[in-house]
Every structure is written in structure tokens, then in C-alpha cells.
N, C-alpha and C positions, 0 to 999 in steps of 0.2 A: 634604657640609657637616655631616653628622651626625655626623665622627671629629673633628672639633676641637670646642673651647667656643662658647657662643655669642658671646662676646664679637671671637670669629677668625672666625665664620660669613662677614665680607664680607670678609676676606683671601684666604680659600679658597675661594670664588667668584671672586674677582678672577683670584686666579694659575690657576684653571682657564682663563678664558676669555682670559685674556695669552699660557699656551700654544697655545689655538686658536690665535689670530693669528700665533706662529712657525711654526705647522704649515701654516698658509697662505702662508709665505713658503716654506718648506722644498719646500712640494708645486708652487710655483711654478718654484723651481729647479730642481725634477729636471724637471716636462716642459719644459722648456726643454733640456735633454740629451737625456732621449728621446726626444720627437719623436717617439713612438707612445703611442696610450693604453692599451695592449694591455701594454706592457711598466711603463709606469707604474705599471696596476692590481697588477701581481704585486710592486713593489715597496712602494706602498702594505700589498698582505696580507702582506707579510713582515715590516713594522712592526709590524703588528696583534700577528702572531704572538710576536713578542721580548716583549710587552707582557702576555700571556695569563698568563704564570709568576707575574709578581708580583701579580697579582690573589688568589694563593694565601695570600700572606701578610699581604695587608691585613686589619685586625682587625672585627669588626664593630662597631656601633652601641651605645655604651651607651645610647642612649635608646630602638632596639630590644628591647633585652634589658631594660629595666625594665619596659617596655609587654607583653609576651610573657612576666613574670614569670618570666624564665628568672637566677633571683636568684642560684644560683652561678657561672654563669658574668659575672655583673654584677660580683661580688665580687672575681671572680679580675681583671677587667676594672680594675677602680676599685683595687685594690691594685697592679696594674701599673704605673698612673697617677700613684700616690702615692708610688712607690719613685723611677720614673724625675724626679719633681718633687724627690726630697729631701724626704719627709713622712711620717711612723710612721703605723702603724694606727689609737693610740691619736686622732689626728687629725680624722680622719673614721670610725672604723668604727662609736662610738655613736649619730652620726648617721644612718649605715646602715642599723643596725638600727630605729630609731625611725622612718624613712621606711618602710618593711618592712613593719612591724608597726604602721602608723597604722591604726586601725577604721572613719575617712572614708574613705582612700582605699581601701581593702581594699572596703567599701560600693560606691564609685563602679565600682571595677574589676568587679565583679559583674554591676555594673546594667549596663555599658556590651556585657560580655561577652554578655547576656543580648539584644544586640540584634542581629538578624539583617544579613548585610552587605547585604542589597535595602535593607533602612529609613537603613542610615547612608548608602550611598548614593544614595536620594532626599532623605536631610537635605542631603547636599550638593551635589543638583543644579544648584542654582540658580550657585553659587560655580563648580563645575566648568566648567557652559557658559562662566562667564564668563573663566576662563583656558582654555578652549578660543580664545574671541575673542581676548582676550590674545594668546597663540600662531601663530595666525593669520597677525593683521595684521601684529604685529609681524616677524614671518620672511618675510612676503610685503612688506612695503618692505625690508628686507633685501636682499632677491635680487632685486628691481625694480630698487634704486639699486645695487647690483652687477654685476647682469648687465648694464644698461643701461651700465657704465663700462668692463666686457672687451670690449663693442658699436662703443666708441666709438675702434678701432683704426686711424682716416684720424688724428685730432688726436694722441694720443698709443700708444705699444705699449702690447698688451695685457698683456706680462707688467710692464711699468712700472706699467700701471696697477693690478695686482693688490696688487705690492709696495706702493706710495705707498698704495692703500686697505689692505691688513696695517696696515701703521703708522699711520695713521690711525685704524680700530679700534682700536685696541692703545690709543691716546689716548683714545680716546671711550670704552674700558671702565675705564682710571684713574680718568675725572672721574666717570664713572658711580658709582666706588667711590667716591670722594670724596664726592658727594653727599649719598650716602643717610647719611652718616653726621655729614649735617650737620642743621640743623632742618628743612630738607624730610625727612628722613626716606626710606622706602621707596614709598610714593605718592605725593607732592610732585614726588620726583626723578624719576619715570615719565612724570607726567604735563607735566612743563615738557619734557623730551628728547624726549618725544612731539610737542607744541606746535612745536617746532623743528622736527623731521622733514617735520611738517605744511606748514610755511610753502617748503621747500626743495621738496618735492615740488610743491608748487603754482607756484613760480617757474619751473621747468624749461622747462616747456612753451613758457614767451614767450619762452627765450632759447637753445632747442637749437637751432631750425634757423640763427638769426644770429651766435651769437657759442659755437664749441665749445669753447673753453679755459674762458668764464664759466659755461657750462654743467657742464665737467667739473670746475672749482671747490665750484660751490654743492653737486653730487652728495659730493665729496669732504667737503665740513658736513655734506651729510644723512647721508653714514655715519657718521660720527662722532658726529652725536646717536643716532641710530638702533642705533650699536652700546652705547652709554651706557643707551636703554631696554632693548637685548636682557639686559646685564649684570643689570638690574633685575630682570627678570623670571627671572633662575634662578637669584636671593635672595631675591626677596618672596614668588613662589610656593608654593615648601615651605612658609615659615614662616606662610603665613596657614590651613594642614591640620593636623588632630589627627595622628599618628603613624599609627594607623592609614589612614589617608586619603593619606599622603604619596606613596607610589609610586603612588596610583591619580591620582593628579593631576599628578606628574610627567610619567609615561605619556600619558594625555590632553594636558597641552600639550607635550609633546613631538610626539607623533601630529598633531595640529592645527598645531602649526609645520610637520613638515615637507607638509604638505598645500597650505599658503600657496607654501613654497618651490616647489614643484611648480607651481604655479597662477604662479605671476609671468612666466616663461619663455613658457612653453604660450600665456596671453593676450596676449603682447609679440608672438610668431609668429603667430598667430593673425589678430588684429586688422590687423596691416601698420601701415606709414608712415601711412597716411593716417591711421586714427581713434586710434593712439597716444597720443594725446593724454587720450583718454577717460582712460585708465586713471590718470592721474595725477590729474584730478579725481575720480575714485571712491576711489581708494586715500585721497585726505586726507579726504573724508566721513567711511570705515569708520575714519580714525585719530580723529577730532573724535568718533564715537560711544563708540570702545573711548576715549578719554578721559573723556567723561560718566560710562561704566561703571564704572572702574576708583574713581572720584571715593565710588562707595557702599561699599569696602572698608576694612579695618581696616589702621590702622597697625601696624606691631611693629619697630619701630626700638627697640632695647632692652628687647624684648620673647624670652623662649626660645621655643623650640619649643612648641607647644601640645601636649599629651596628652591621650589618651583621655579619663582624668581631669578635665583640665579641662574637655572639652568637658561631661559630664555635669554638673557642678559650673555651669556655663551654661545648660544647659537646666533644672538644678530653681532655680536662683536661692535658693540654699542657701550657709550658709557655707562656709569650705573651710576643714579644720583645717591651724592653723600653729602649727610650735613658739614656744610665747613669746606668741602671741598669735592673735585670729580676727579675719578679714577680713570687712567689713560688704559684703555682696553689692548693697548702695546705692549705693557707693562704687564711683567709678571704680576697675578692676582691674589694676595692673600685678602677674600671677601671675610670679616667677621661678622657675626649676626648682630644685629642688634645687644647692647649690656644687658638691656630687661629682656632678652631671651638667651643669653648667654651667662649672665653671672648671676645668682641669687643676691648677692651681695650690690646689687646696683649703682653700682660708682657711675655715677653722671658725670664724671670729667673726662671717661673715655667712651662715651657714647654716639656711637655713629651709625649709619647705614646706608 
């Protein structure tokens, strides 16, 4: 999400997780061919493999490279950007320079460097567990109401049922995109997909063993809310981390999703037919908690990336110099980044930092 503007940040979330959902179809159809999983897997690593190459020529981060102070290859970076737009140097390059060479942020970049990563990472403790939980639950109703639907092979086939949930996903990470980029916002939109998830999960139980089509209906909603929260969560996560912080919390909820996923299966087997049940009142508890949770986090729905920078610029409750003008640290803070790290398109009339 970090090679486009922020203002494509949920398009390019979207189309990542749109492709999952073809890949879920695609991986449908081959075992359905091979009919071994043995052969699948080597087909699988042979995608992988065709994929490895182009990884060579994706560009990096300009918001790493401003963070990392690695200022000429930023330049080379942000004039690439500006040619391939149709826009001279003269455009954005004094701007450049003047972010560069600001004395605040040069200050803050100091102070922040001077802090050990043990201290930023117990500043962020508290945030981290809590997209750990995030992660979690979210990936473990996931693959509850998934696994539970490839389970459900007496009412309809299993490779039907993967397809019809593909596309269903596929739906539910649309409206997902849709959402957040309405006035719910990026927690709003979390927590109402979640709230759904909630109420589908809790119905199942009184209608799996009597009625399996209405059963493999409602599961069919709850993936669809449920993949609308997953979308959420791998566009509001980043963006609620300073840059420095961003892979380590990626990692973390990634690591903790697939840990859920792992745990959904394992306890379905585990348990048996008979106390099954449990697990669908437990799973909506820990959803109604990580709803409470989520409810004490920041919005950034038209908010960039947070930086280093700003996070220090938060901790002293100090102004934060802007061309043109200074920002009252009293004052609610919509900080934008930088144009030339925010818009590909470079419009210098609303350039500030």
C-alpha cells in the first residue's frame, strides 16, 4: 500500500485481496484435476516461482526512503514520478528541498532516532496486542465459517461450495472497500461487518442440524461480512503505525491471524458433533470483545501514513512546522504528508508539511 498515494491506499488493498479470491477459485480448479495434493502443491510452488522475478523490479517505498533519510534515492524516486505524471522538476523540486531541510523536522528526526527500538516497541505495546486480537479473531471466524462450509459436502459439493464462497468474498471485500470510504470510515466499517459476523455466527447453531441449505445460506452472509472486516483490517492496520512500526505490526497481525486460522479447524475436530456448538457462542463473545477493543482506536480515513515524525511531534505536544503556516497542537490534527509523498500527481498548490 505504500507504492501508491494515499488517496489509492483502498484501491490497492481492494485489488490485492480481489486477487486472493481468483486465486481461491483458480486453486479450486486445479484440485479438482488433480485429485492429488501432492501434485497440486508442486503446481502451487511453480506459481510461486514465475512470481519471484518480478519482485526484482518493484520499486521501493517512498515513504520508506524519506523515513531512512535515504534522500537521493527519494529524489531519483519522486522525479520518476513526476516525469511519468507529465510534471517538470520546477514543480515540486523546491518543495523537496524545503521538506529536506526543515529544522523541526530534522529536530524530531533526531529525537526519534535517539530512541531505542525496546522503548518504541513498548510505546506500542498496548496498540500491537491489540491488532494481534484483531488478527486473531478475525482469521479464526474466517476459517470457522469456511471450513465449516467445505464440511458441509452431504447438502451441497465441496468444490461448489468454495467457488459460490470465492465470489461471495470477492463481494464482501467490494462493500468492504466501499465502506470505509464512506462516513463510517475505517472503524465504523470494522465494527458494523463485525456486528453482522456476530449475529450469523450466533444463528447457525439453532439452524445446522434442521434446516442445511438455511444454514449454508446464513454461513454464505457471514462470509461476506466477515471477508468485508478481513479487507478492513489490511487497510486500517498499517495506517494506524508510524513507518517505523509498520512491518512490525504487519508481522504481528499477520502471525496472530494465521494462529486463529490454525485454531478454527484443530477445535472443530477436536470438540466433535456433540459440543460444536460451544464454539460458535465463544467465537461471537471474543467478536463482541475485539469490537469493544477496536471502538478505543483512531480513525484515518483521509488521514496518510503516520511518520516517525509525527509520532514525536505527538508525544512532545509541540507545534509541527508547516509551510505557510503552524499547526495549534490544541487543535484537532488532520497531519497530511507531504503532495510529493502523497499524490502522484503533484499538485504544488496544495503542498505543505
Amino acid at each position: 500500500m505504500e507504492l501508491t498515494s494515499s488517496s489509492h491506499t483502498s484501491l490497492a488493498g481492494n485489488s490485492a485481496v480481489i486477487g486472493f479470491t481468483i486465486g481461491e477459485g483458480v486453486i479450486t480448479l486445479l484440485a479438482y484435476f488433480a485429485r492429488d495434493w501432492l501434485r497440486l502443491k508442486w503446481v502451487i510452488t511453480g506459481y510461486f516461482a514465475l512470481i519471484l522475478p518480478y519482485l526484482y523490479f518493484v520499486p521501493e517505498s517512498p515513504y520508506w526512503l524519506f523515513t531512512k533519510k535515504k534522500y537521493n534515492q527519494l529524489e531519483e524516486c519522486l522525479r520518476k514520478i513526476a516525469k511519468i505524471n507529465g510534471h517538470s522538476d520546477n514543480e515540486w523540486y523546491p518543495y523537496y528541498k524545503e521538506l529536506i531541510h526543515n529544522p523541526r523536522l530534522s529536530m524530531l528526526s533526531r529525537k526519534h532516532a535517539s530512541r531505542s527500538s525496546k522503548d518504541i516497541i513498548f510505546h506500542h505495546l498496548p496498540r500491537l496486542s491489540l491488532c494481534a486480537l484483531i488478527g486473531c479473531v478475525t482469521m479464526l471466524l474466517y476459517i470457522k465459517i469456511s471450513y465449516g462450509l467445505g464440511a458441509m459436502s452431504d447438502a451441497v459439493s465441496p468444490y461448489w461450495n468454495i467457488i459460490i464462497g470465492a465470489i461471495v468474498e470477492g463481494i464482501g471485500y467490494i462493500l468492504g472497500s466501499i465502506s470505509i470510504t464512506t462516513r463510517l470510515g475505517r472503524k465504523y466499517s470494522f465494527i458494523v461487518f463485525s456486528l453482522f459476523t456476530c449475529i450469523c455466527v450466533l444463528i447457525i447453531p439453532f439452524v445446522m442440524e434442521s434446516y442445511p441449505i438455511i444454514t449454508i445460506v446464513i454461513s454464505q452472509i457471514g462470509k461476506l461480512t466477515i471477508s468485508g472486516a478481513v479487507l478492513i483490517t489490511w487497510i486500517y492496520v498499517p495506517e494506524i503505525f508510524p513507518t517505523s512500526m509498520r512491518g512490525v505490526s504487519n508481522g504481528v497481525f499477520v502471525f496472530t491471524g494465521r494462529i486463529g486460522a490454525i485454531l478454527a479447524p484443530v477445535i472443530d475436530v477436536a470438540l466433535g458433533e456433540k459440543y460444536i456448538k460451544i464454539t460458535f457462542y465463544t467465537y461471537s463473545v471474543l467478536t463482541i470483545i475485539q469490537i469493544i477493543a477496536v471502538y478505543s482506536l483512531p480513525e484515518t480515513r483521509n488521514h496518510s501514513f503516520h511518520t516517525d515524525e509525527d509520532e514525536e511531534n505527538d508525544l512532545d505536544g509541540q507545534n509541527l512546522f508547516v509551510v505557510g503556516k503552524t499547526e495549534n497542537s490544541n487543535a484537532p490534527v488532520n497531519r497530511p504528508a507531504p503532495i510529493i509523498l502523497r499524490n502522484n500527481k503533484v499538485n504544488v498548490r496544495h503542498t505543505q508539511f
